[in-house]
N, C-alpha and C positions, 0 to 999 in steps of 0.2 A: 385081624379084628373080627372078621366072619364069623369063628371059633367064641371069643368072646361075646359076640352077637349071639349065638345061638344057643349058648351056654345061659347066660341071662334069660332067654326066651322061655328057655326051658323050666328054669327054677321061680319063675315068676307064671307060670300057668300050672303049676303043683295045684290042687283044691283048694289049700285053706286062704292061700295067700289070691289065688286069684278069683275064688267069691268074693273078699275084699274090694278087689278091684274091680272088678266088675259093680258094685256098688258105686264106685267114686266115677266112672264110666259113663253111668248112665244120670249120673247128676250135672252132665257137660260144663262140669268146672276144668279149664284146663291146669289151674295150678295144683287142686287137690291131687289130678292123676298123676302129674311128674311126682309132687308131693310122697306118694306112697310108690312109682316106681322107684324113686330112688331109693330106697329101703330094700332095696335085692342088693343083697352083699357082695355078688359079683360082678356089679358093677363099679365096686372097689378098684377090681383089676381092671379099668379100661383108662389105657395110657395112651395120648395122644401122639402120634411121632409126625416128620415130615413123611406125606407118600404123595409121591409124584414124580416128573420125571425132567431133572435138572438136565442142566449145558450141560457138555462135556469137546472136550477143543480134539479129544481122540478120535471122538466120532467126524466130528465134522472132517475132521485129518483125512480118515479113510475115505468117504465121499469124494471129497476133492478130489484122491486120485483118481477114483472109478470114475468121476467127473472127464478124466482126460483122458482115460482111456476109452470114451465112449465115442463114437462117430456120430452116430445120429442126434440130431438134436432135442427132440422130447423126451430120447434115454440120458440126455445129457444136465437139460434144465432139471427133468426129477432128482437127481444125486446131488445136484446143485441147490435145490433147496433144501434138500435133508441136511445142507453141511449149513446153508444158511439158518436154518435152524437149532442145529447143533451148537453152533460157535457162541461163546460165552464171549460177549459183545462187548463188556467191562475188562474184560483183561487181557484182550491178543486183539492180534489185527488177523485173525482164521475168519472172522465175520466178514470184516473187510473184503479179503481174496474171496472168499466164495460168491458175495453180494458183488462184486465186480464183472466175476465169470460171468454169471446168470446174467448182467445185463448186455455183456459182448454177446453169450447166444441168445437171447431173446430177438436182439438187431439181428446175427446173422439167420435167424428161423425166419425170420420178417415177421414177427410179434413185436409190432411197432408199440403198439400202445401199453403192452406191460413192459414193455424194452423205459416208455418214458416213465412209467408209474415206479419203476425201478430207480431211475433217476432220480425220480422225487424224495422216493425213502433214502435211497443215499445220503442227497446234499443233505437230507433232516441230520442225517446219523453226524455226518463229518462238521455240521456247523454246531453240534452238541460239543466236540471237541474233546470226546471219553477215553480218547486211546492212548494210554501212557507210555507205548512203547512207539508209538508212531510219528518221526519228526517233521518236522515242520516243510521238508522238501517231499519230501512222499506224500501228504498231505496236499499239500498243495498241485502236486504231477494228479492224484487220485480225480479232484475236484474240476480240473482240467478236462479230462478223459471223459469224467459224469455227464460236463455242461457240451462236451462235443456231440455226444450220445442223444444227448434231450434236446440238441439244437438241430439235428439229422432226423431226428423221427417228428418233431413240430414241422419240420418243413418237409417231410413225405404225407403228413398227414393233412395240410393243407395248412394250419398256422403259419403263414410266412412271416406275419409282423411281429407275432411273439418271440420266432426263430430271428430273427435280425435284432431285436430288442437284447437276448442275450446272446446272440455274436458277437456285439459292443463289448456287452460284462465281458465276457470271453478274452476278447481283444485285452482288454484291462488287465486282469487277472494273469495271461501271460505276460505284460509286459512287467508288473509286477513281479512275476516269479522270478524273469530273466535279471530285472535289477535284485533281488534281494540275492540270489545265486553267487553273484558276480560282488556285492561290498562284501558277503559274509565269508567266504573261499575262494573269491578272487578267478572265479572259476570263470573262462572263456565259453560263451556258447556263439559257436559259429552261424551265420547270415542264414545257411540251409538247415541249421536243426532249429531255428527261431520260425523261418517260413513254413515248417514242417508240423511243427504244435501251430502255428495261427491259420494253418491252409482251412482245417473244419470251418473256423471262423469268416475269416475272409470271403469262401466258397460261398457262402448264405449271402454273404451282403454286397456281391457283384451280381450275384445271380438276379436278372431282372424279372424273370416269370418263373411260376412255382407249378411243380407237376405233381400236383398232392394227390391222393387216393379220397380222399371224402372234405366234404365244404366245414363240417361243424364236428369232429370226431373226439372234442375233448365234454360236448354235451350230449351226445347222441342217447348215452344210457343214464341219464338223471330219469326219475320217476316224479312225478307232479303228485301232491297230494290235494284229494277233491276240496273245495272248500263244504261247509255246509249248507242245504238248502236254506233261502231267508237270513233273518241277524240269527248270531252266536246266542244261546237262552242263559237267562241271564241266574238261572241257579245252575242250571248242571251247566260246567264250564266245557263238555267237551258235543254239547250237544245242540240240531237246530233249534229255533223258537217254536217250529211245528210241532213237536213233541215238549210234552209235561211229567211230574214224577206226582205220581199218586199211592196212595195207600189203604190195603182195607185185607181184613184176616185172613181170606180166603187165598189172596195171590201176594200177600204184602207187599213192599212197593215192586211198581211197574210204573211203564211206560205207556203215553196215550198219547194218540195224535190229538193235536190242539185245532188242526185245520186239515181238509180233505188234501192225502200228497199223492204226488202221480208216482207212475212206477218208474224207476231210475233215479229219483230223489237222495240226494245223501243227506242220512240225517244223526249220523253222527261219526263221529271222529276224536277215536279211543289211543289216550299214551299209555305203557305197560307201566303200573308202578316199580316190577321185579319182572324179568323174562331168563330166561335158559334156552338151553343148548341139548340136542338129542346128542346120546352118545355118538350112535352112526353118524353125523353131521358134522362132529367135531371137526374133521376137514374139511368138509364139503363148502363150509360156509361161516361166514367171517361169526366171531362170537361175541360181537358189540352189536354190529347192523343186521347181521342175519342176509347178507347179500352175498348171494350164489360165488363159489369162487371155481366153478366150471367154466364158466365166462373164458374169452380169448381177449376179455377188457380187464381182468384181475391177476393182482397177483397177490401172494400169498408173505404177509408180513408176521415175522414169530414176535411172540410173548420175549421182552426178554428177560423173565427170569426160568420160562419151561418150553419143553418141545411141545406140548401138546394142545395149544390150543392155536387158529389162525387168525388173522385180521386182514380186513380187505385195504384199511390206510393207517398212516401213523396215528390221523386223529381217533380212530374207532381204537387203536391201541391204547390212547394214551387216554383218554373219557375211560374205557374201560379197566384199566390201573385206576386211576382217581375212584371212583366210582363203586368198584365192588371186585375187579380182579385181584387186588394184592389180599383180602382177606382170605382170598379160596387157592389163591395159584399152588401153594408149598404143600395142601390138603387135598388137592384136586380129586386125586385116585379115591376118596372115602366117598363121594359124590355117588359114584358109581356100580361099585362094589358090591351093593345090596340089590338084589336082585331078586329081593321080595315087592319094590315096589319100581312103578310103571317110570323108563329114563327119563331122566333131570328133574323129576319131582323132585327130591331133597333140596338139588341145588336151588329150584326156584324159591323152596320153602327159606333156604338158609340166605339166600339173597335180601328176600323181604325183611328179616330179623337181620341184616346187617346194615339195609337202610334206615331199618326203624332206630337201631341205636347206635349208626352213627352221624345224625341226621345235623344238618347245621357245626358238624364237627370240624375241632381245627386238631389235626392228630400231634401235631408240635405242640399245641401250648395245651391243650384242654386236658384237666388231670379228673375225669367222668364219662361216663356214656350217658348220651341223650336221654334227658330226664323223660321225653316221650317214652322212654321204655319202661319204666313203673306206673307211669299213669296210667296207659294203658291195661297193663298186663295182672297188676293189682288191686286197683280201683274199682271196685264193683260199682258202683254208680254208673261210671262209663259205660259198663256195659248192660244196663238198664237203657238208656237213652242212646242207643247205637242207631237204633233206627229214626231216630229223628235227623242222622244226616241226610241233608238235600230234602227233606221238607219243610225244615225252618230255617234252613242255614246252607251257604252256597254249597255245591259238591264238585269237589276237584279232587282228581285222580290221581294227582301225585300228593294230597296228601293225605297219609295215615289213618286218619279218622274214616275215612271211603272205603277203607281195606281192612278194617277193623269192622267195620259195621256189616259186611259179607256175611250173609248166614255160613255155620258149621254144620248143622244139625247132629252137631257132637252128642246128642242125647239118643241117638237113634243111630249112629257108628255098630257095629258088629265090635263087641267088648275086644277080641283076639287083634283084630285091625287095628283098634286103637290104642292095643300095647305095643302092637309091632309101632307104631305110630311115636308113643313115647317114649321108645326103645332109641328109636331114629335121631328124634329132638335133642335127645339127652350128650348123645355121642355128637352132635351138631354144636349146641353148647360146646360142651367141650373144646370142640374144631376151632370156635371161634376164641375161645379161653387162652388156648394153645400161641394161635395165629398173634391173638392183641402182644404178648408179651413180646413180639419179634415190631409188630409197627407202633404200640403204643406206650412211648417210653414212659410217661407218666401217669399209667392206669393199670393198675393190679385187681383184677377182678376177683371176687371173693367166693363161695359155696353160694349165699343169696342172690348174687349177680347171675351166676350160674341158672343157679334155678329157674331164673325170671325169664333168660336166654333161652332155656329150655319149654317153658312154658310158652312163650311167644311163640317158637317155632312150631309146636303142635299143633294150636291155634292155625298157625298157617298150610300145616298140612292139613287140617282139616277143613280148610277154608278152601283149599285148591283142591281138593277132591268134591265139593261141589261147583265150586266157582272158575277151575281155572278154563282157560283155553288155547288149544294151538295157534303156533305161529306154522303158518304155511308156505310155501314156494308153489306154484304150477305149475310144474312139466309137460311141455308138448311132446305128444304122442306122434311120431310120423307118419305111423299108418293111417289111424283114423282121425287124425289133423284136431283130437279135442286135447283140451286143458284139463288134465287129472292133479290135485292137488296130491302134494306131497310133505307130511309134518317134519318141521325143522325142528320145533322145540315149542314151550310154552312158556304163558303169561298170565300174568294178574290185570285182568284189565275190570278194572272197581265201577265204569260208567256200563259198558257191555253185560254186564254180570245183573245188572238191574231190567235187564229184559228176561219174560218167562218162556216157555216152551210152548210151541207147538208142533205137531209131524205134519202141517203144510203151512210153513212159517211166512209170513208177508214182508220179511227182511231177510238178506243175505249176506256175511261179512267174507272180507279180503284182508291178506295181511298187506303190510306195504311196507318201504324201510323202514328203519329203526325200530323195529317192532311195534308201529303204529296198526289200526285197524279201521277199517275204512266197513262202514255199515248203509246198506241202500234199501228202497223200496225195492221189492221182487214184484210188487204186484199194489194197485192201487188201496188209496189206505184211509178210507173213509171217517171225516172227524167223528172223533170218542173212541173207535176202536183202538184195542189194545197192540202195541208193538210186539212182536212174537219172531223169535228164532227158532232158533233149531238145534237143539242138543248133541243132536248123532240119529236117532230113530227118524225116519221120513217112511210114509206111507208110500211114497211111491217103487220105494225097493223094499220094507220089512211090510209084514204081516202085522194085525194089531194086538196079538196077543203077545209077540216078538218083545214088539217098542214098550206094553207096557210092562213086561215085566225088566227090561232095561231099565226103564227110568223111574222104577220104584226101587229094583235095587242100590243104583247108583245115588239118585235124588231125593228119594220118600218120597216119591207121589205119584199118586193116582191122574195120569192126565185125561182131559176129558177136552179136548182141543175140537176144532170144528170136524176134522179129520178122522175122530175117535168118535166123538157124539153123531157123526154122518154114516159112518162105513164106513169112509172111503174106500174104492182100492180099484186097481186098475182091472180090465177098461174099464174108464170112465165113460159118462151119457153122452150122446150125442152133442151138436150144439140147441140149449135153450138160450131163447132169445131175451132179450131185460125188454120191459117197458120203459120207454124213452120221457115217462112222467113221472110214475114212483118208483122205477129202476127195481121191479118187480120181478123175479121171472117167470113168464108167460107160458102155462101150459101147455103141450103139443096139439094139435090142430087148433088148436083156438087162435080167432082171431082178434082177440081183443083182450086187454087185461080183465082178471078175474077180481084182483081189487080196484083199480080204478076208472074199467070200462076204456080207457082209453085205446083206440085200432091199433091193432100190430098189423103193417105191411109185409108180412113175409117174404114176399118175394123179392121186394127194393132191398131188402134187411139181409137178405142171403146174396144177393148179387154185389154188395159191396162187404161185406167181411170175405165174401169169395176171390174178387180184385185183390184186398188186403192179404190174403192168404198167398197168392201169388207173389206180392213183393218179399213177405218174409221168406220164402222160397230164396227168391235172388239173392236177400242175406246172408241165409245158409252159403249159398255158392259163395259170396263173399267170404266167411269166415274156414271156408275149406281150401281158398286159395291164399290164406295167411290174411286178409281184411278186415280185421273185427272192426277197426273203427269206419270203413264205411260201412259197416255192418247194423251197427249200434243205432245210429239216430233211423233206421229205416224199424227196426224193431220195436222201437222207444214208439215210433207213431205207430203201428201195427199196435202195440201191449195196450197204448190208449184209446182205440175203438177197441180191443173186445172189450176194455172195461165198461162200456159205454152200452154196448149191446149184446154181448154173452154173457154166460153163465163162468164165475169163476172157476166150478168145476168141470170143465170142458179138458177134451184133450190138446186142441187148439191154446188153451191159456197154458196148460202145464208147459206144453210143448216152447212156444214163446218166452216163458220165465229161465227155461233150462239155457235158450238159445241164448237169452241177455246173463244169467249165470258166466258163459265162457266169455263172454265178448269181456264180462267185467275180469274175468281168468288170466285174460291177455295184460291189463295194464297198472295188474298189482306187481308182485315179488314174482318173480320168473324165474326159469331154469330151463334153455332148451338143450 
């Protein structure tokens, strides 16, 4: 497909044909530009096929053995999920044997807790009942073996009442086995092979005291999502009442705080409309929840129609089937492949266009795609009145209209970008063209369908090259004990994207599961000011001629942030002191404010931000001996006296905002 890609590139940047297009380009219509790229005749020849990388029961075959011929056990578990992912789950029991092994060596490694996570996928797989070659005695011996496994590591792990809850089933279940054994083959099982399958069971529920390894080990790694400061606002649904959405030419909409918030404040809490997966990541991390699978608490669940992608449980498999994996899994490999543009942009672009038209879908009975996909993508009207979402009408992030309404600045794209761009879309259509006829038994999509498929997705790449953003993990560093963020993949997040730039921004975001995003005060945030992230450019690591030529090229625009209008840049001034009446700040040797005459005490003023200075010292020690959270609330009162008595451009504020940075590092998406 590359060959054909680059073939089209070519003959579509000839002069005549692409002054044309360059015309249609800079009129940021995106139907017009599909419109006339599709008019390159060599895109005739672009034939969709399946590329990806199916089961095969051969491979898994070979695993297995290497499987047994391995001694150690983390050379043993890796061969073993390669076959577990190999094995074609629908038509051998190859899946079975390998998902077996792995859960015998997981126990014997003493990886208790993916020893039980193993378990769990199990009994999911065997109460599905998919294995046609598998009878009903083997089936049931399997089921046995699972719940002796998951009843041994709940009660090493300190569960003992859930481990005697299913020693009962246990109990059950073989007595069951034993009678059905015996009316259907008449088959004898002697007093010592009956005690022998119920001894796991029995063992649990004579045992009177339990010698578990941890008190709480089946919730230790849940992650709490913050609520938001104050009530939920009652337009932007993912935002506090503190902040407002306002509008005016210069910044179009933004964000304002509605009331003065302190620093640590969360003031909002963003769902991905569409998110992806960085190529390099594909392993590392599940491709529903984005949750580390480096962990010695995960294990790694396949796809089951491809090897390539992982999940951390059946449910993030099985949300992610329903949801948007079976459109892409057969197309996977075209996702990637181009490597003119930055990983899993396409895929997130092609995600968004396959929520948009498959939205409220019943793929069994509905014979159309979601009429939200013409309205949108046709309708010019609509996109007249885009930016009136969330100023007259509520805004919610999951739906369409929020993610529709995202600036493109498709009029000011680099013409070559935005063919490579409709070059992308078009082959994307396609993909999806391709895919419907395999899950959409009664919808045949037509050249106009196409087109619109194609159009929409444009639209979205061009919408996520200004709007998107990563999803993160933070990786602790050992040596110097900090939180360095690490990009998994990215998102469309429609509430977040309505915040503007600055290079010393008063908010800082986290990712958290399921590709949520957790938004905080960095620093306090005075009512009417405006809400301000941060793009990529910060003053305190680039230069300002750096950042602006960054963020003109990427964004169009000229920032003019406090940052940029100030200097900034490091070092910064000493400490100036605020006036404790109009919160002024107070010129050097002066003792008194110059606008409201009120006395500055220097001395009393230096003597207790100097106290303060000390305890966030003792934090630092906290957060270098693993502590963040006693860390945090000592910071949190530190960040609120200097707000109160220094200068925000102090190196004491920067200093503190960086320290509350990691503490927040700690209790998002993690990866140690």
């Amino acid at each position: 497909m590359n060959s054909y890609f680059d073939t089209a590139y070519r003959s579509a940047t000839e002069r005549k044909f692409f002054e044309k297009f360059v015309d249609q380009s800079k009129s940021g219509n995106s139907n017009k530009v599909i419109e006339i790229v599709r008019e390159i005749p060599e895109l005739h020849n672009w034939t969709i096929k399946e590329s990806y990388r199916p089961k095969c029961d051969k491979e898994a075959e070979k695993f297995l053995i290497q499987s047994a011929q391995t001694v150690k056990h983390d050379e043993k578990i890796f061969q073993l999920t390669k076959a577990v992912f190999a094995a074609n789950i629908n038509n051998s029991t190859v899946f079975l044997d390998a998902l077996m092994d792995r859960i015998r060596c997981f126990f014997a490694a003493e990886y208790f807790k993916k020893c039980l996570m193993d378990c769990q996928h199990m009994s999911s797989v065997l109460n599905e009942k998919i294995f046609p070659n598998l009878n009903e005695r083997d089936h049931q011996i399997l089921k046995m073996e699972c719940l002796s496994y998951k009843i041994r590591c709940l009660k090493i792990l300190g569960d003992t009442e859930k481990a005697k809850i299913l020693a009962r089933e246990g109990i059950r279940e073989a007595k069951h086995f034993f009678q059905s054994l015996e009316q259907q083959g008449g088959e004898q099982i002697s007093d010592e092979k009956k005690l022998e399958k119920l001894s796991p069971f029995l063992g649990v529920l004579n045992e009177k005291y339990s010698h578990s390894r941890t008190s709480d080990a089946q919730n230790d790694d849940q992650i709490a999502i913050p609520r938001v400061l104050g009530k939920q606002n009652e337009k932007l649904q993912s935002c506090s009442d503190a902040v407002a959405l306002q509008y005016d030419q210069t910044r179009g909409r933004h964000l304002v705080a509605t009331r003065n918030i302190k620093t640590g404040s969360v003031l909002l809490v963003d769902e991905p409309f569409a998110w992806s997966t960085d190529e390099a990541m594909l392993e590392k991390n599940c491709l529903h929840c984005h949750k580390s699978l480096k962990s010695t608490e995960t294990v790694k669940i396949p796809c089951r129609n491809c090897q390539t992608v992982n999940y951390c449980s059946e449910e993030c498999r099985i949300e992610s089937w329903e949801k948007y994996h079976r459109w892409e899994c057969t197309v996977f490999d075209y996702f990637y492949s181009m490597k003119e543009i930055q990983s899993s942009r396409l895929l997130l672009a092609y995600r968004a266009t396959v929520m948009l038209a498959t939205r409220n879908m019943d793929i069994e009975k509905d014979d159309k795609l979601s009429g939200d996909l013409k309205k949108y993508h046709l309708d010019n009207d609509i996109n007249k009145k885009r930016l009136e979402v969330g100023l007259n009408k509520e805004y919610d992030p999951m739906d369409y209209s929020t993610v529709y309404s995202l600036e493109t600045n498709s009029k000011d794209i680099d013409p070559k970008v935005n063919l490579m761009h409709a070059l992308h879309s078009i082959l994307l259509a396609k993909c999806f063209r391709y895919v419907s006829t395999k899950i959409l038994p009664k919808i045949e999509i037509d050249d106009d369908e196409e087109h619109i498929l194609a159009s929409a997705t444009l639209r979205h790449l061009q919408a996520i090259n200004s709007n998107a953003y990563e999803i993160v993990e933070n990786v602790l560093d050992k040596g110097t004990k900090v939180w360095e963020p690490k990009t998994v993949g990215g998102a469309i997040y429609a509430t977040v994207s309505l915040t503007n730039h600055s290079c010393y921004p008063n908010v800082v975001r986290h990712s958290y599961p399921r590709g949520k995003v957790v938004v905080r005060a960095i620093r306090f945030i005075p009512k009417g000011t405006e809400i301000l992230d941060c793009y990529g450019p910060h003053f305190l690591r680039d230069i300002k001629s750096e950042r602006h030529n960054y963020l003109f090229k990427k964004y169009n625009f000229n920032c003019n942030c406090e940052a940029c209008s100030k200097n900034l840049s490091l070092p910064l001034s000493d400490l100036l002191y605020k006036c404790k009446k109009c919160v002024q700040i107070c010129e050097k040797l002066k003792n008194s404010c110059t606008k409201c005459a009120t006395r500055v005490d220097r001395a009393k003023t230096s003597k207790i931000v100097t106290e303060s200075v000390r305890h966030r010292l003792i934090a630092i020690q906290n957060m270098l001996d693993g502590n963040h959270m006693a860390a945090l609330p000592i910071l949190l009162h530190h960040a609120e006296l200097l707000d109160k008595t220094i200068s925000d451009y102090s190196m004491e504020a920067v200093r503190t905002q960086q320290a509350l940075i990691q503490c927040f590092n700690s209790v998002g998406c993690t990866s140690k």
